[in-house]
C-alpha positions in Angstrom: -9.4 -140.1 -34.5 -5.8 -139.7 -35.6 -2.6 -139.6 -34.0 -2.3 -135.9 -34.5 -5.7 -135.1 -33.2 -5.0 -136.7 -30.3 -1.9 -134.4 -29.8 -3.8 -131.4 -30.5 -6.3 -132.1 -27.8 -3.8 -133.1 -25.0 -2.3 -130.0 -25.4 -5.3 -128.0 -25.3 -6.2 -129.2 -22.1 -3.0 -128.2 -20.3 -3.4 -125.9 -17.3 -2.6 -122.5 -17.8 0.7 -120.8 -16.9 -0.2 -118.9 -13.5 2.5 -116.2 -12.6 4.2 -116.4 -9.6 5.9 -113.4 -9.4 6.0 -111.2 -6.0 3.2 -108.7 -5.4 4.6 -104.9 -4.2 3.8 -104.2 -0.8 2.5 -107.5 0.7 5.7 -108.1 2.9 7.7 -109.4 -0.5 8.8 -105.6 -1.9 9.8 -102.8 0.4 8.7 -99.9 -1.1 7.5 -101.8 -4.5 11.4 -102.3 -5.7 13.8 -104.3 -3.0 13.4 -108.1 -2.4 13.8 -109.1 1.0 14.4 -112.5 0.6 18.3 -111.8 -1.0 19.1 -110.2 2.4 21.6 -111.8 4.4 21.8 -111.5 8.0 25.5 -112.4 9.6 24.8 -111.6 13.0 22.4 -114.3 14.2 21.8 -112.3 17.3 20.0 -109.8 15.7 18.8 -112.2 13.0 15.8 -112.8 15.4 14.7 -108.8 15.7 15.6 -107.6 11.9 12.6 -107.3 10.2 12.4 -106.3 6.8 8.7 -106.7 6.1 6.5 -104.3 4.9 2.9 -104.0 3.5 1.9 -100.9 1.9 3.1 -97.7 3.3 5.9 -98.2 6.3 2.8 -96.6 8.7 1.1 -98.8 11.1 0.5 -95.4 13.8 1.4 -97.1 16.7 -0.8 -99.9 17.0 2.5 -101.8 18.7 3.4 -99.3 20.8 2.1 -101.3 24.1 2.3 -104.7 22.9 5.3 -106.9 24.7 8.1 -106.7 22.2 6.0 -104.9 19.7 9.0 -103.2 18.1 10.1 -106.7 16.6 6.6 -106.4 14.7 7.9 -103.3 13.5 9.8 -103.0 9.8 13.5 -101.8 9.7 12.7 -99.4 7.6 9.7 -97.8 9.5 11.4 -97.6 13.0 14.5 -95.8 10.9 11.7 -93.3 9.8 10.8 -92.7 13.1 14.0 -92.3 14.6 14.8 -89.6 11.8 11.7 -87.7 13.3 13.5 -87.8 16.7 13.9 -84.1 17.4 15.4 -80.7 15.5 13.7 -79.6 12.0 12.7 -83.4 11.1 9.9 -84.2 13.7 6.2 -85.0 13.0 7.5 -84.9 9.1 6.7 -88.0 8.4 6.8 -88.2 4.8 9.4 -86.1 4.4 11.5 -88.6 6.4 9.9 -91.3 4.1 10.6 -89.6 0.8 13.9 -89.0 1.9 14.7 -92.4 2.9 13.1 -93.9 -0.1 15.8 -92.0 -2.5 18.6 -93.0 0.3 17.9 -96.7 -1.2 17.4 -95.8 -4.6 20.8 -94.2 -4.8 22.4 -96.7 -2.3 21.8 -98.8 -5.2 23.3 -96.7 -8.0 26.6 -96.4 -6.4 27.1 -100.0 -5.4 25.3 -101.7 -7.7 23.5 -104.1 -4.2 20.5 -104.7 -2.8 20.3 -101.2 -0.6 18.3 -103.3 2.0 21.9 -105.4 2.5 23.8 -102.2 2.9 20.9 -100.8 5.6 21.0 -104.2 7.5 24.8 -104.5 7.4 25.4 -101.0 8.7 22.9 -101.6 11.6 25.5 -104.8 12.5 28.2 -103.2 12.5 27.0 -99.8 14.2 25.2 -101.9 17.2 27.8 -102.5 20.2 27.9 -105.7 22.2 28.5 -104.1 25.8 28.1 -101.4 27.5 28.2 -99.5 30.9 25.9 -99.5 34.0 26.2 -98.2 37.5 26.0 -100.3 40.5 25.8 -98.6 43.9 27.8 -99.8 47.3 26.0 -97.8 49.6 27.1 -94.2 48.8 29.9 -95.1 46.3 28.8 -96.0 42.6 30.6 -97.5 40.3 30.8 -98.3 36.4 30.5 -102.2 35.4 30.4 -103.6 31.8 27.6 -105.4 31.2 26.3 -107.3 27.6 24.2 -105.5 25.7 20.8 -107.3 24.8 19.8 -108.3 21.2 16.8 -105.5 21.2 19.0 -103.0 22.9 21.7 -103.1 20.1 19.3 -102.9 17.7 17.4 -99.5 19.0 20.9 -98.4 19.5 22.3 -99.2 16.0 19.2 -97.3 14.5 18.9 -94.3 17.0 22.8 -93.6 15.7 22.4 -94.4 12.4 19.2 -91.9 11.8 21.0 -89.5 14.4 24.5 -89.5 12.5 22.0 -88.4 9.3 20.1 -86.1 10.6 23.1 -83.8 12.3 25.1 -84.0 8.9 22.2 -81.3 7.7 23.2 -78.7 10.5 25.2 -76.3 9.2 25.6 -77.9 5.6 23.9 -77.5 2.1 23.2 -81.4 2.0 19.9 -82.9 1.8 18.9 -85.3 4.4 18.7 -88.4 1.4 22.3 -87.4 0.7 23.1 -87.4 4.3 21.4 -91.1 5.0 23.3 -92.2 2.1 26.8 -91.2 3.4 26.4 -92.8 6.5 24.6 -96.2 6.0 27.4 -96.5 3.1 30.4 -95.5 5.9 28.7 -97.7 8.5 28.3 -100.7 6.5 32.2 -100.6 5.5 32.7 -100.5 9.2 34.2 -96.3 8.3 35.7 -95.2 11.9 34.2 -91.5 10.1 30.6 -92.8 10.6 28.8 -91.4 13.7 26.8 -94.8 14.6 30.6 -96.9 14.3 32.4 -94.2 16.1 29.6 -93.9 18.9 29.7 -97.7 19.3 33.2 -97.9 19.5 33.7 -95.3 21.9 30.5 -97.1 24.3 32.9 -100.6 24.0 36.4 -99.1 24.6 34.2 -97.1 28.2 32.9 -100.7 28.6 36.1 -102.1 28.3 37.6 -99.7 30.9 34.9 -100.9 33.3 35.3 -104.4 33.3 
């Protein structure tokens, strides 16, 4: 056998080139386009709760609703889908609030050119306040006291004003609830005093403040 036969076999019996890409929906894509893995979080105390993982449809009906910490199971972007079902026109529309908020990423991305997921979980940061108020009673007097503000809490806040803030720029207003949800995770993610999640969790501090 010659040189070049010997060539000719070793390379035949190289292994074959398996592709590694990411498969769509198996906690690697949200909705079949946006990489979790580029997303940065800069608050490490929410680092622990943001999760950005999501198989499929972002529908699991409930089956963490009486789990311990069973929200933390939940993705980002399905608890932001239920929050925009809250109350008002929106509620039990459930892919109406999904549609919407799948074309609220799509043209996050056209008009800054990011990862839309970056932009969501950077608005929920800056939106989610660090203290807040509670009342503690001296026999018939109550007063205010500023308190921290828990990991979880802020999060459930941050996304309660977020989806709120979207859903009341429809009232009285031609604009689609996609356009609406892209307004205001754009504002809040540029820390915008105009956005309703930064302006609600600036006026809870500056109360807490007060208190202290």
């Amino acid at each position: 056998m010659t040189d070049e036969e010997i060539i000719v076999d070793e390379v035949s019996e190289e292994e074959p080139v398996i592709d590694e890409s990411p498969i769509a929906g198996l906690g690697t894509l949200v909705f079949g386009k946006w990489d979790t893995s580029e997303v940065i979080c800069a608050d490490p105390g929410l680092s622990k709760y943001i999760n950005l993982k999501q198989v499929g449809t972002p529908h699991t009906g409930g089956k963490h609703a009486n789990t311990w910490f069973g929200k933390s199971k939940l993705s980002l972007s399905e608890r932001y889908i239920n929050n925009l079902m809250r109350s008002g026109k929106y509620t039990g529309k459930k892919q109406s609030a999904t549609k919407a908020f799948r074309g609220a990423l799509d043209e996050i991305n056209k008009k800054t050119d990011q990862n839309p997921l970056q932009i969501f979980v950077d608005a929920i940061i800056n939106s989610a306040q660090r203290e807040e108020i509670t009342r503690i009673r001296f026999g018939a007097v109550s007063q205010p006291k500023a308190v921290d503000s828990s990991p979880s809490r802020r999060l459930d806040t941050a996304i309660r004003n977020l989806a709120k803030g979207a859903t009341q720029g429809t009232s009285k207003s031609k604009r689609s609830l996609k356009d609406c949800i892209v307004n205001e995770l754009i504002k809040a993610s540029n820390g915008d005093a105009t956005s309703f999640a930064i302006s609600k969790k600036e006026e809870i501090e500056r109360i807490a403040a007060s208190a202290r």
